[in-house]
Structure formats: structure tokens, C-alpha cells
PyMOL Python script that loads the backbone (N, CA, C, O; Angstrom):
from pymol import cmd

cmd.read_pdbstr("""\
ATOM      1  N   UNK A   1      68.660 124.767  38.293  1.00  0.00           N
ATOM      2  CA  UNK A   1      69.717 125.739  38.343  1.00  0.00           C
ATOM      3  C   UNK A   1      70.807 125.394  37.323  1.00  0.00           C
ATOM      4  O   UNK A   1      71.460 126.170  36.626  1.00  0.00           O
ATOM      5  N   UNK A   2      70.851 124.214  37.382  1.00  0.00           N
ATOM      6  CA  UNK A   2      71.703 124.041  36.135  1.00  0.00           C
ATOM      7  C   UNK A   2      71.542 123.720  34.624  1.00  0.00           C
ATOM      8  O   UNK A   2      72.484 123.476  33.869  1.00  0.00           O
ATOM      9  N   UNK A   3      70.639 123.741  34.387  1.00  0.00           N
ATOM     10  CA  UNK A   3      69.871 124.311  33.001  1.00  0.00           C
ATOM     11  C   UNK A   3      70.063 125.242  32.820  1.00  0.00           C
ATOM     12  O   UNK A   3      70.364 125.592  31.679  1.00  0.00           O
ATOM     13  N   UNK A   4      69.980 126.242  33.986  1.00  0.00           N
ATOM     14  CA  UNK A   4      69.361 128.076  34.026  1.00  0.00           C
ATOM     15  C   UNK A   4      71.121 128.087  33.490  1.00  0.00           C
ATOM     16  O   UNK A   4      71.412 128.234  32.303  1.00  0.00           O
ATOM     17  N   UNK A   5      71.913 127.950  34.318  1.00  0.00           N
ATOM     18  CA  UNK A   5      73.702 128.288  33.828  1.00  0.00           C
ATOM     19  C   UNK A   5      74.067 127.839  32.515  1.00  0.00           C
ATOM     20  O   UNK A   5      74.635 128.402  31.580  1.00  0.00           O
ATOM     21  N   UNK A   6      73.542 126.539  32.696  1.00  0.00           N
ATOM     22  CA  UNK A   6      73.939 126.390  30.958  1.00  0.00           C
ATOM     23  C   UNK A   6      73.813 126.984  29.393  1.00  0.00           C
ATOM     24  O   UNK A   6      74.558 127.173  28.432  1.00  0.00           O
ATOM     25  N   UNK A   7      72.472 127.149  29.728  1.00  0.00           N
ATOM     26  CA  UNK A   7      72.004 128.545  28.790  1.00  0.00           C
ATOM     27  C   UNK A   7      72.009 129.734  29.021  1.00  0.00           C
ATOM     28  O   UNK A   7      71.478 130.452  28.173  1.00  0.00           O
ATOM     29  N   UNK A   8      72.602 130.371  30.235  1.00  0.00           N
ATOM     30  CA  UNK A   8      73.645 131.392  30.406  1.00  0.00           C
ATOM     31  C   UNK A   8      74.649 131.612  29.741  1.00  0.00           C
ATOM     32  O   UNK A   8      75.178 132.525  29.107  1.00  0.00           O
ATOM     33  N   UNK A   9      74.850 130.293  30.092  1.00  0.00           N
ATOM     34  CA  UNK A   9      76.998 130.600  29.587  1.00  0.00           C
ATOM     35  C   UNK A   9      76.410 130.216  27.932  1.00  0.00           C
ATOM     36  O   UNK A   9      76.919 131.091  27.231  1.00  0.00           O
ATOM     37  N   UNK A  10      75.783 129.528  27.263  1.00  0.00           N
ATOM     38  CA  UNK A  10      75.670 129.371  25.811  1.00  0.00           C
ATOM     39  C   UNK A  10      75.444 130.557  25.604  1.00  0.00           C
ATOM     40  O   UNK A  10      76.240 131.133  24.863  1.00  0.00           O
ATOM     41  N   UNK A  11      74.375 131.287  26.135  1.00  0.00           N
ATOM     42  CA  UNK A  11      74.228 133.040  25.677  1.00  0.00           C
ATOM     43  C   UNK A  11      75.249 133.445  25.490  1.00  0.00           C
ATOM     44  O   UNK A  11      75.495 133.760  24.325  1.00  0.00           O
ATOM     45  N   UNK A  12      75.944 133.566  26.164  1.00  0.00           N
ATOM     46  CA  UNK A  12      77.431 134.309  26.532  1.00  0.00           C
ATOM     47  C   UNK A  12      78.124 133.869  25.820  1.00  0.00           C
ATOM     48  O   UNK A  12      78.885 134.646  25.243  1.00  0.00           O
ATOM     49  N   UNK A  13      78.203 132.373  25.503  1.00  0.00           N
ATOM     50  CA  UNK A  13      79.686 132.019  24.230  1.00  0.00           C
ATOM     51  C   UNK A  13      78.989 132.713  23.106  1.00  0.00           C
ATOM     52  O   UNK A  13      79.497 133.642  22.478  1.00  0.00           O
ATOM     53  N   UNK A  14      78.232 132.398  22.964  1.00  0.00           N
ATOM     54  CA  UNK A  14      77.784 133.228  21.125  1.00  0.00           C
ATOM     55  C   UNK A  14      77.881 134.564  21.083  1.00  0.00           C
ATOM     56  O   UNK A  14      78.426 135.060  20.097  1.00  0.00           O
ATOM     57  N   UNK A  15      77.362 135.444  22.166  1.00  0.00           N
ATOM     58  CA  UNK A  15      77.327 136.920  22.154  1.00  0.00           C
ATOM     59  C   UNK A  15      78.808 137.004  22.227  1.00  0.00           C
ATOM     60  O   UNK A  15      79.356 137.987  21.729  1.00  0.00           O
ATOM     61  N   UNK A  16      79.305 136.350  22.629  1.00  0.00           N
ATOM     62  CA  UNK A  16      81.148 137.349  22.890  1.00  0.00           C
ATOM     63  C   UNK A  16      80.980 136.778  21.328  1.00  0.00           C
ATOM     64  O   UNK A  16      81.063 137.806  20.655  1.00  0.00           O
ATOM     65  N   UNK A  17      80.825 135.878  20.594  1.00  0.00           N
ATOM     66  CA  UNK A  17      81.378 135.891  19.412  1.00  0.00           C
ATOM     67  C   UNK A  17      80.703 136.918  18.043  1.00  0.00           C
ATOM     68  O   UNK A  17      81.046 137.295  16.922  1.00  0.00           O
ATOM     69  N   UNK A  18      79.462 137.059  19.052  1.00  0.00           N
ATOM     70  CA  UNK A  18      78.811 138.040  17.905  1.00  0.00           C
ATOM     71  C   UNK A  18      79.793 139.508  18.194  1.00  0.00           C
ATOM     72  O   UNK A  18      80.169 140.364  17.393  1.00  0.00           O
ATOM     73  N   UNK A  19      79.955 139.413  19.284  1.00  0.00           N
ATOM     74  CA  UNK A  19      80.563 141.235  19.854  1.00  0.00           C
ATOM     75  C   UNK A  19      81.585 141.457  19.376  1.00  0.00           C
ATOM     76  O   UNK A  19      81.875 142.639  19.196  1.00  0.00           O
ATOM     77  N   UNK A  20      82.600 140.329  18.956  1.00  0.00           N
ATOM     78  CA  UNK A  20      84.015 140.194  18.559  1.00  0.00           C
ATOM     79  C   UNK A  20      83.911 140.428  17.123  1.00  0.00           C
ATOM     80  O   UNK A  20      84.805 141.027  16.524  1.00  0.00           O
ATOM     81  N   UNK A  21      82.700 139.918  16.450  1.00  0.00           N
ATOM     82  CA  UNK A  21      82.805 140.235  15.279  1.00  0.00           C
ATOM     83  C   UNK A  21      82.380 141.670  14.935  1.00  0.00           C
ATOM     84  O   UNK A  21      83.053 142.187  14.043  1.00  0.00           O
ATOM     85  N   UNK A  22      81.201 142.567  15.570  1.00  0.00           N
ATOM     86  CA  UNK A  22      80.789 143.550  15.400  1.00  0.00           C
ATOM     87  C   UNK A  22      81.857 144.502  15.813  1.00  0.00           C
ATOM     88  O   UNK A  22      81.989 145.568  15.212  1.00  0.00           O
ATOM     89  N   UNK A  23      82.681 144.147  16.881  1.00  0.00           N
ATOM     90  CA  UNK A  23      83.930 145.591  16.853  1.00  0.00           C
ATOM     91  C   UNK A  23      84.903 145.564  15.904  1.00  0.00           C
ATOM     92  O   UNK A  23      85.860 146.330  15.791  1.00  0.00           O
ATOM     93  N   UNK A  24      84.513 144.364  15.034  1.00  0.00           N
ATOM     94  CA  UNK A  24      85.548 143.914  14.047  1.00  0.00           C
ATOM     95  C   UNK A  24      85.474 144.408  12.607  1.00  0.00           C
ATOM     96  O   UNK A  24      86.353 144.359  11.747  1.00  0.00           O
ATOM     97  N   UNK A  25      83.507 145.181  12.483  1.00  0.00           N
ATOM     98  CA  UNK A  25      82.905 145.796  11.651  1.00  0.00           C
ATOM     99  C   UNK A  25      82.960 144.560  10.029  1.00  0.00           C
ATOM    100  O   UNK A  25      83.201 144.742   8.836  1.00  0.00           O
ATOM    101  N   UNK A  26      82.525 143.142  11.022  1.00  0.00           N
ATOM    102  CA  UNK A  26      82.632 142.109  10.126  1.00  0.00           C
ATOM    103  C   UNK A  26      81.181 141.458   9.869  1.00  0.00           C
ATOM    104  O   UNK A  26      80.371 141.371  10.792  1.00  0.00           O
ATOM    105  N   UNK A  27      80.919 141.042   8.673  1.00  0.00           N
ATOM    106  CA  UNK A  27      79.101 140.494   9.211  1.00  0.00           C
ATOM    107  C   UNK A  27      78.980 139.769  10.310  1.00  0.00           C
ATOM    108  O   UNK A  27      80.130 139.393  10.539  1.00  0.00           O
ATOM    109  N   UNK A  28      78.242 139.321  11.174  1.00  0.00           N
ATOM    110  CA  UNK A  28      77.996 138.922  12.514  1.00  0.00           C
ATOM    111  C   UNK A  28      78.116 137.684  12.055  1.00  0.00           C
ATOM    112  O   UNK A  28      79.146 137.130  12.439  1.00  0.00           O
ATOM    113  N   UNK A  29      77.344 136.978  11.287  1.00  0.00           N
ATOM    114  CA  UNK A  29      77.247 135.662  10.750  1.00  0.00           C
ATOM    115  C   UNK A  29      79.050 135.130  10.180  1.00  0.00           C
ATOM    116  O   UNK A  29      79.227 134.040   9.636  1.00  0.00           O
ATOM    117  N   UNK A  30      79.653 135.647  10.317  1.00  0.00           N
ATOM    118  CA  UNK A  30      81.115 135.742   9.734  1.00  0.00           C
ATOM    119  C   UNK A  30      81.742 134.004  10.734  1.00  0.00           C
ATOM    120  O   UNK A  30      81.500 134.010  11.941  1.00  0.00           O
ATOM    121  N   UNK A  31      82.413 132.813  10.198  1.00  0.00           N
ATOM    122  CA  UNK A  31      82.790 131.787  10.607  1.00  0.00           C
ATOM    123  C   UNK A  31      81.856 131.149  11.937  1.00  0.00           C
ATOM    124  O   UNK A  31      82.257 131.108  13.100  1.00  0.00           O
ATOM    125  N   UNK A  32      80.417 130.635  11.410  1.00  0.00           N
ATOM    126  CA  UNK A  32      79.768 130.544  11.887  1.00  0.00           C
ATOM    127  C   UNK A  32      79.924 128.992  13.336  1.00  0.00           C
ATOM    128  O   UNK A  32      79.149 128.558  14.189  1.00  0.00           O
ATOM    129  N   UNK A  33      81.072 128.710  12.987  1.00  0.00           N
ATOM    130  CA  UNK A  33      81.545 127.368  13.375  1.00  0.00           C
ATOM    131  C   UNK A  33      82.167 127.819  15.022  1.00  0.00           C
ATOM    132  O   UNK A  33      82.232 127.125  16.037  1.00  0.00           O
ATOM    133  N   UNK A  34      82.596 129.337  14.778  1.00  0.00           N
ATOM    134  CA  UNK A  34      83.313 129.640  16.271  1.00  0.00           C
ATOM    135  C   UNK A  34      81.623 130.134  17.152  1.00  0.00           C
ATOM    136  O   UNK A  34      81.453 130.593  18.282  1.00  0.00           O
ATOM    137  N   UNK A  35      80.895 129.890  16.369  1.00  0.00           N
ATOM    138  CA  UNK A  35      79.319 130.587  16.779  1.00  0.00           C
ATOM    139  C   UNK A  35      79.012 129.081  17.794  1.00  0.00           C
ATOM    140  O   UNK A  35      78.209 129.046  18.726  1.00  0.00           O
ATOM    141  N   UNK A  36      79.324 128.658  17.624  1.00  0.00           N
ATOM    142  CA  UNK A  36      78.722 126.925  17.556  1.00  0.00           C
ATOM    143  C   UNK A  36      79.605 126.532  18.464  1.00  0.00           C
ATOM    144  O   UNK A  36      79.224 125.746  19.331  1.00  0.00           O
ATOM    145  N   UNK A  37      80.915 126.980  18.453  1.00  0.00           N
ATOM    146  CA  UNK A  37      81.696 126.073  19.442  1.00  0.00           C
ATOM    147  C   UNK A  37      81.651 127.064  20.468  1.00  0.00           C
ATOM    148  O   UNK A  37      81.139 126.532  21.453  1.00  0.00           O
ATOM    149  N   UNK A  38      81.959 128.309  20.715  1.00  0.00           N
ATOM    150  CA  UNK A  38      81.552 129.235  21.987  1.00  0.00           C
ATOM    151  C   UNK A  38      80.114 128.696  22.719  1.00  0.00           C
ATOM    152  O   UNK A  38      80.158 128.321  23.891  1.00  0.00           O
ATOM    153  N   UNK A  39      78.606 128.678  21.820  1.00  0.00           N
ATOM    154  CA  UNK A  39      77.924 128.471  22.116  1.00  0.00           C
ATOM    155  C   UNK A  39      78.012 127.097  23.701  1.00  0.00           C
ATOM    156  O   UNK A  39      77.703 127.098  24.892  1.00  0.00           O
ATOM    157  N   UNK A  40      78.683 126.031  22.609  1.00  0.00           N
ATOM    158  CA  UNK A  40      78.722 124.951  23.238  1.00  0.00           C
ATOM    159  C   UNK A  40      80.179 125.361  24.700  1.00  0.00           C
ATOM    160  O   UNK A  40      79.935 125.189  25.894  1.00  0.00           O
ATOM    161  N   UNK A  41      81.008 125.676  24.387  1.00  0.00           N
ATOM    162  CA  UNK A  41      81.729 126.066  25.429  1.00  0.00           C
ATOM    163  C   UNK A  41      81.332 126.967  26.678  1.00  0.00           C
ATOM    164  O   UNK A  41      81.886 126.836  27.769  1.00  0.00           O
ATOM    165  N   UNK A  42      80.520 127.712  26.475  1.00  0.00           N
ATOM    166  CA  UNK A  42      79.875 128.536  27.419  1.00  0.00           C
ATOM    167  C   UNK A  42      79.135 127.845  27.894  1.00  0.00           C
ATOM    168  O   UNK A  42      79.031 128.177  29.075  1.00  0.00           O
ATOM    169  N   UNK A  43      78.276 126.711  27.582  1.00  0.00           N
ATOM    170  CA  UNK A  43      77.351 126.101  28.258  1.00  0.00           C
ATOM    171  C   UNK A  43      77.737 125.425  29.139  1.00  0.00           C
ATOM    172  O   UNK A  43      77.370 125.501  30.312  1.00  0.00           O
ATOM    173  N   UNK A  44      79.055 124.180  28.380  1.00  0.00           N
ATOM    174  CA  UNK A  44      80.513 123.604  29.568  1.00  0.00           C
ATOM    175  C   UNK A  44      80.850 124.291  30.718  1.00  0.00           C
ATOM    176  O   UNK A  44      80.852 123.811  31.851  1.00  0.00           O
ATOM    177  N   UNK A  45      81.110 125.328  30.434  1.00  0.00           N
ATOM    178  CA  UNK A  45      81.645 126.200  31.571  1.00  0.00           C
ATOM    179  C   UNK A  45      80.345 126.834  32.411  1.00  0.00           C
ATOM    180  O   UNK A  45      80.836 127.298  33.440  1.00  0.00           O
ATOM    181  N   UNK A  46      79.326 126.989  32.418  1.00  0.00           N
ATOM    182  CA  UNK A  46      77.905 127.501  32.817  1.00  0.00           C
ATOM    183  C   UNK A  46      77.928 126.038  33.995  1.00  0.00           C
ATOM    184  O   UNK A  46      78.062 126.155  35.213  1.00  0.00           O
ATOM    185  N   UNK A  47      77.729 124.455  33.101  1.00  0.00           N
ATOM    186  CA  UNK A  47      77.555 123.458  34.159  1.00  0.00           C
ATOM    187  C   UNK A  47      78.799 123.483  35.076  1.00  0.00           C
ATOM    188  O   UNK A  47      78.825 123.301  36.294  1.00  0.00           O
ATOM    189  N   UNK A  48      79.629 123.697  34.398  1.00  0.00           N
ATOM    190  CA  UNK A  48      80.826 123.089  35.279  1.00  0.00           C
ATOM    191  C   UNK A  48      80.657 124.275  36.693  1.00  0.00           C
ATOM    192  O   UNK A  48      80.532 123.788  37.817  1.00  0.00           O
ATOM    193  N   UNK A  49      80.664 125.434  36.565  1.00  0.00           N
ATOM    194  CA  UNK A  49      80.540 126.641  37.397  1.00  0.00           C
ATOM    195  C   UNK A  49      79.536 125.946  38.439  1.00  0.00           C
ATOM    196  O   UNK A  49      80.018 125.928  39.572  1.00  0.00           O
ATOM    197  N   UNK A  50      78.664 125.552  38.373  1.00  0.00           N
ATOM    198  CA  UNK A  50      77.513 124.970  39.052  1.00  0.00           C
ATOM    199  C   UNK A  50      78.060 123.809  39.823  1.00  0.00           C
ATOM    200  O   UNK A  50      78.227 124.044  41.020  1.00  0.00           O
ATOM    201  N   UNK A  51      78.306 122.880  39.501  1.00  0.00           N
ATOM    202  CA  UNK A  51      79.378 121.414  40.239  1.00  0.00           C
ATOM    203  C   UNK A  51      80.476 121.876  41.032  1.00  0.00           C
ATOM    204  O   UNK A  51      80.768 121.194  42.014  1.00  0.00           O
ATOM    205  N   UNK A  52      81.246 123.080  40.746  1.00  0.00           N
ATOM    206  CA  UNK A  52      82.654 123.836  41.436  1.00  0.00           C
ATOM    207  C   UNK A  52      81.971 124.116  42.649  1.00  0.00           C
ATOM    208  O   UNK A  52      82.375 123.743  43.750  1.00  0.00           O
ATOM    209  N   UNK A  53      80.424 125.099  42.350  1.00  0.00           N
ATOM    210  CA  UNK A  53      80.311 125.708  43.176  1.00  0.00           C
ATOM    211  C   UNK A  53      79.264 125.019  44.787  1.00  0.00           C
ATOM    212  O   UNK A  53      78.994 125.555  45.862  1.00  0.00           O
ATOM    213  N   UNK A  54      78.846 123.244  44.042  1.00  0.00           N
ATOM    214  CA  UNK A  54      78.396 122.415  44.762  1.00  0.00           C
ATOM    215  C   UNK A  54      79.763 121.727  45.828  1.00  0.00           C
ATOM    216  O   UNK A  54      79.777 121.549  47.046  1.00  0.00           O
ATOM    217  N   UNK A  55      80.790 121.468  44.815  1.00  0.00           N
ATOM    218  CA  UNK A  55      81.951 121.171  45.668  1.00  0.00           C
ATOM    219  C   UNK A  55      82.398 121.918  46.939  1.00  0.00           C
ATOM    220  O   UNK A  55      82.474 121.532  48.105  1.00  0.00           O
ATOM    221  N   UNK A  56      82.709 123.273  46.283  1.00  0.00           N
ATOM    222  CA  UNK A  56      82.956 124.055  47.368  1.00  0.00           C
ATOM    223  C   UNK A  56      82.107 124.496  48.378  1.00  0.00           C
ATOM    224  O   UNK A  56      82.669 125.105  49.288  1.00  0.00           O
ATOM    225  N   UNK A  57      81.512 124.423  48.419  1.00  0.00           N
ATOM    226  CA  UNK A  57      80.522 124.583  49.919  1.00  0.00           C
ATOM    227  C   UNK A  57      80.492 122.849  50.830  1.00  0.00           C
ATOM    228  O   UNK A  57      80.673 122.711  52.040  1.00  0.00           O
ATOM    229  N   UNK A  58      80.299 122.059  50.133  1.00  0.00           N
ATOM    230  CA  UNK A  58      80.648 120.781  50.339  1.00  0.00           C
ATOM    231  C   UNK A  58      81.937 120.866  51.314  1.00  0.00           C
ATOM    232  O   UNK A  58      82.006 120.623  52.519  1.00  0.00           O
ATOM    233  N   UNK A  59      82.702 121.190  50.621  1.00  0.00           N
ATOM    234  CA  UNK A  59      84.320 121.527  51.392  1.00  0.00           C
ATOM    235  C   UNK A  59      84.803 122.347  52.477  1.00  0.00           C
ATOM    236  O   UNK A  59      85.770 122.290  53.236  1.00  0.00           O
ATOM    237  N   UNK A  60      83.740 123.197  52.297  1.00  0.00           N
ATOM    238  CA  UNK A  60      83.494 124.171  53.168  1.00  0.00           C
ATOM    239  C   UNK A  60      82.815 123.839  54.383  1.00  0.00           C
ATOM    240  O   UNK A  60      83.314 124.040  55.491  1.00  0.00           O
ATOM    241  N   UNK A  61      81.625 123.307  54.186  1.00  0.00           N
ATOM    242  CA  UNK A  61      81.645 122.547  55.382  1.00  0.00           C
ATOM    243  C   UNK A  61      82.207 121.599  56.221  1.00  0.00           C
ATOM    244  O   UNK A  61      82.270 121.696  57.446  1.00  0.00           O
ATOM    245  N   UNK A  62      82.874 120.091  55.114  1.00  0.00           N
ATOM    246  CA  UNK A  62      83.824 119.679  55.785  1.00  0.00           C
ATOM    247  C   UNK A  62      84.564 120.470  56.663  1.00  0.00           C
ATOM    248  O   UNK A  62      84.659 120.044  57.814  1.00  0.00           O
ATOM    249  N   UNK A  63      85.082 121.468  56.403  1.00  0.00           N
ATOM    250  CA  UNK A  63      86.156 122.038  57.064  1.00  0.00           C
ATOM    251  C   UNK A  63      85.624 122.627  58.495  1.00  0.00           C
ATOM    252  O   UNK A  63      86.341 122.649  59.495  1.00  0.00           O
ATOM    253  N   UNK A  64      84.547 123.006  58.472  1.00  0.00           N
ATOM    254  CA  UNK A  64      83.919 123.456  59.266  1.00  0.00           C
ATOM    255  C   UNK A  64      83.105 122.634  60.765  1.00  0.00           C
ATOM    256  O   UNK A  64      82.822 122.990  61.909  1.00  0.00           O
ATOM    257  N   UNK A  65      82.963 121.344  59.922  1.00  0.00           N
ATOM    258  CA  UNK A  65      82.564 120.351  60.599  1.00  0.00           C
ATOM    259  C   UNK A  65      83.883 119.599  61.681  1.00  0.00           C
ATOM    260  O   UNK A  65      83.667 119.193  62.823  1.00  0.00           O
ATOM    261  N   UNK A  66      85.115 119.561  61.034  1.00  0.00           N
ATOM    262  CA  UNK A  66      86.134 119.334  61.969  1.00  0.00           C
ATOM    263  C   UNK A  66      86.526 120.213  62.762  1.00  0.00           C
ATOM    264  O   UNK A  66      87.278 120.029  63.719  1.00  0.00           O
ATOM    265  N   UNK A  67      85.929 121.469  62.334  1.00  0.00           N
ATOM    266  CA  UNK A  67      86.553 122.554  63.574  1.00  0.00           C
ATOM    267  C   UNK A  67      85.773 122.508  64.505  1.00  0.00           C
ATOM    268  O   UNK A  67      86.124 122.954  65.597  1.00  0.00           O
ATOM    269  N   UNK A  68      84.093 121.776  64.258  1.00  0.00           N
ATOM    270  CA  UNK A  68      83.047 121.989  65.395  1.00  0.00           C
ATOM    271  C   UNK A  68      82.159 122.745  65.320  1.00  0.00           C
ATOM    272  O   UNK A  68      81.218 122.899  66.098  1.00  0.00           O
ATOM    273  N   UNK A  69      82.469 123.428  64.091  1.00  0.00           N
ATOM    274  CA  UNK A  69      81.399 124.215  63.784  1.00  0.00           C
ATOM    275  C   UNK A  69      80.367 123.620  63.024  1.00  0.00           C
ATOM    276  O   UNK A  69      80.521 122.519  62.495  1.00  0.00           O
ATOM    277  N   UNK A  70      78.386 124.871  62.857  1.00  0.00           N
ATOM    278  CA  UNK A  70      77.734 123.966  62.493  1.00  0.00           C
ATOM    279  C   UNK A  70      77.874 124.096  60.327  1.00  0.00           C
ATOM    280  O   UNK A  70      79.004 124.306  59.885  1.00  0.00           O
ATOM    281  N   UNK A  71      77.102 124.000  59.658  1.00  0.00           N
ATOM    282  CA  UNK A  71      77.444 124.024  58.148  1.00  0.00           C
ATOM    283  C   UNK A  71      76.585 125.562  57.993  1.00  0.00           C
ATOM    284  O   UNK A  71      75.806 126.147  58.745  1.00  0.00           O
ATOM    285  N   UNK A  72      76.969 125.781  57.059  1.00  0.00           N
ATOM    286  CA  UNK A  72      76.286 127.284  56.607  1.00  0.00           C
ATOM    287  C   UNK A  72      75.430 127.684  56.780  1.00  0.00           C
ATOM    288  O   UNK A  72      74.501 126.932  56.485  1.00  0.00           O
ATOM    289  N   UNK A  73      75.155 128.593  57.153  1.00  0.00           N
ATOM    290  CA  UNK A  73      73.686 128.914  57.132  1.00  0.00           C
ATOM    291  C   UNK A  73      72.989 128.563  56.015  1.00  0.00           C
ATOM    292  O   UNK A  73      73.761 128.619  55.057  1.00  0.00           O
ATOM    293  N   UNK A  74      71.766 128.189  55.644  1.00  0.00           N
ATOM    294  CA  UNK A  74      70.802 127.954  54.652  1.00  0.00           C
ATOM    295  C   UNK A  74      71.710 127.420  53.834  1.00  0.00           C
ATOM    296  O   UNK A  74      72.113 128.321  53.098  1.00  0.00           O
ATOM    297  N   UNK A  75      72.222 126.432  53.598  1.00  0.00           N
ATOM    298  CA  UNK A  75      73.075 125.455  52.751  1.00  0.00           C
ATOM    299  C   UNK A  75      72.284 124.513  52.184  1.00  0.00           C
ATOM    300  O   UNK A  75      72.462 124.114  51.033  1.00  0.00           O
ATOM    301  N   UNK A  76      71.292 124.066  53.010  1.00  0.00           N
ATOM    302  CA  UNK A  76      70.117 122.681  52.435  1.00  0.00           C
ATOM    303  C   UNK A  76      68.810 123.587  51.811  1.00  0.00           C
ATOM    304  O   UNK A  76      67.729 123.072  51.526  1.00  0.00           O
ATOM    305  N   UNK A  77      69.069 124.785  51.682  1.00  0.00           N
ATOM    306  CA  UNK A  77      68.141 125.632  51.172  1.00  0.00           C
ATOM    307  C   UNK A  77      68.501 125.202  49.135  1.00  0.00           C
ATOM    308  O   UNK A  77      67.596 124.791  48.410  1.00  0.00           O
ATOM    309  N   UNK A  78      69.611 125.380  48.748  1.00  0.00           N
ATOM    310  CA  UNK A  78      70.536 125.262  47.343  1.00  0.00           C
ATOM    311  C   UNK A  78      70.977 124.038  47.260  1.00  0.00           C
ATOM    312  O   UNK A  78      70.929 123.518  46.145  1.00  0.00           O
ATOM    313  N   UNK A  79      71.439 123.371  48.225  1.00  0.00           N
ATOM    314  CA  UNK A  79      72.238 121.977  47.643  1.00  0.00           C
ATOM    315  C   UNK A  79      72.124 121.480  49.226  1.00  0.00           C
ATOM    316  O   UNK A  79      72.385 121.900  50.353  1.00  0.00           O
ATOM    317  N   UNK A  80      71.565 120.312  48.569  1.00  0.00           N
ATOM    318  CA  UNK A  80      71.367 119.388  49.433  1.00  0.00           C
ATOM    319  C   UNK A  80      72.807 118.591  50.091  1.00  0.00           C
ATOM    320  O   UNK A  80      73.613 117.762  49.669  1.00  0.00           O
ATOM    321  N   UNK A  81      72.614 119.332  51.309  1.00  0.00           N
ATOM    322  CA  UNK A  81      73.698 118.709  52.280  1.00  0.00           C
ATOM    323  C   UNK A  81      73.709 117.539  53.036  1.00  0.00           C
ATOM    324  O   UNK A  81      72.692 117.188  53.635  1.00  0.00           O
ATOM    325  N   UNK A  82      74.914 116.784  53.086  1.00  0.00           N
ATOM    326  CA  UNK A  82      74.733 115.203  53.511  1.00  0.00           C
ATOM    327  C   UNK A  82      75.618 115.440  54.552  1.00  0.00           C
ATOM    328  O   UNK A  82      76.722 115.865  54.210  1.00  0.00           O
ATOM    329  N   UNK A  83      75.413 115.274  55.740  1.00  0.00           N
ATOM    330  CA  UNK A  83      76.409 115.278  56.557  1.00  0.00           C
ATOM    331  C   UNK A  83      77.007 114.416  56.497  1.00  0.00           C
ATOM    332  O   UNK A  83      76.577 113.365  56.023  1.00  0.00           O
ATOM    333  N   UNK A  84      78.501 114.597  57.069  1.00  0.00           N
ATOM    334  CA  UNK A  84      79.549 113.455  56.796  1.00  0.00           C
ATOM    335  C   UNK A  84      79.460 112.477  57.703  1.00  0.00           C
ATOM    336  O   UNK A  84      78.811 112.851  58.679  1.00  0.00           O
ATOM    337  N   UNK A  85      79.877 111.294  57.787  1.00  0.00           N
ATOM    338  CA  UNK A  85      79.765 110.171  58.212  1.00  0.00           C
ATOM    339  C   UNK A  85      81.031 109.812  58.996  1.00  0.00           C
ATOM    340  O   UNK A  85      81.138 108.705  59.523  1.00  0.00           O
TER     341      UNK A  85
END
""", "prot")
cmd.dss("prot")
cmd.show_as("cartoon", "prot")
cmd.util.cbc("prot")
cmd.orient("prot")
């Protein structure tokens, strides 16, 4: 899953930079360096999205676990849940 996001969000940094240039009616290939660093930034943000979204359910259960309640439904289905200690 986090492969799959990473080369999500790399899709996504380059295409916003290709799209930015095409409404810009500029060659696409135009400062190929912001091509490269979106690329790589979208991918950052693709993993990181993935770890946020391991945390927060994590947290979520904590919270849930002190109230007495049980953890999410199908939670050990996506991310392996450790109950707390």
C-alpha cells in the first residue's frame, strides 16, 4: 500500500506540473527540474499520507480502548493492530 501511494502522489506531483504548464500554453517539458522535484514531493507526501493514516487509527483506538470500547471494526484487516499493553 505504500508503494501503491507513493507512485500516486509522484503521478500527481508531475501532472500538476505538466497541467500548470499546459494552461500556461508553455512547452510541457518547460523547467524540467520543478518536473523532478514535484515528482519527488508527491511521492513524500503519498508515504507520509500512509504513516498519518496508520497513526491515526492507532490513536483512535487508544482512545477507544480507555473508554472500554472494542478497536474498529476490521482494523487488523489494513494495519496490523497491537493492542496496548
Amino acid at each position: 500500500m505504500g508503494l501503491t501511494a507513493m507512485l500516486v502522489g509522484s503521478i500527481s506531483g508531475t501532472g500538476m506540473q505538466m497541467m500548470n504548464n499546459a494552461l500556461q500554453k508553455v512547452p510541457l517539458s518547460r523547467k524540467p527540474w520543478l518536473h523532478v522535484g514535484y515528482f519527488f514531493l508527491g511521492g513524500y507526501i503519498g508515504q507520509r499520507w500512509v504513516n498519518l493514516e496508520k497513526e491515526l487509527v492507532m490513536d483512535i483506538n487508544e482512545i477507544r480502548a480507555d473508554k472500554g470500547l472494542p478497536p474498529m471494526v476490521a482494523t487488523n484487516a489494513w494495519i496490523k493492530y497491537e493492542k496496548p499493553e
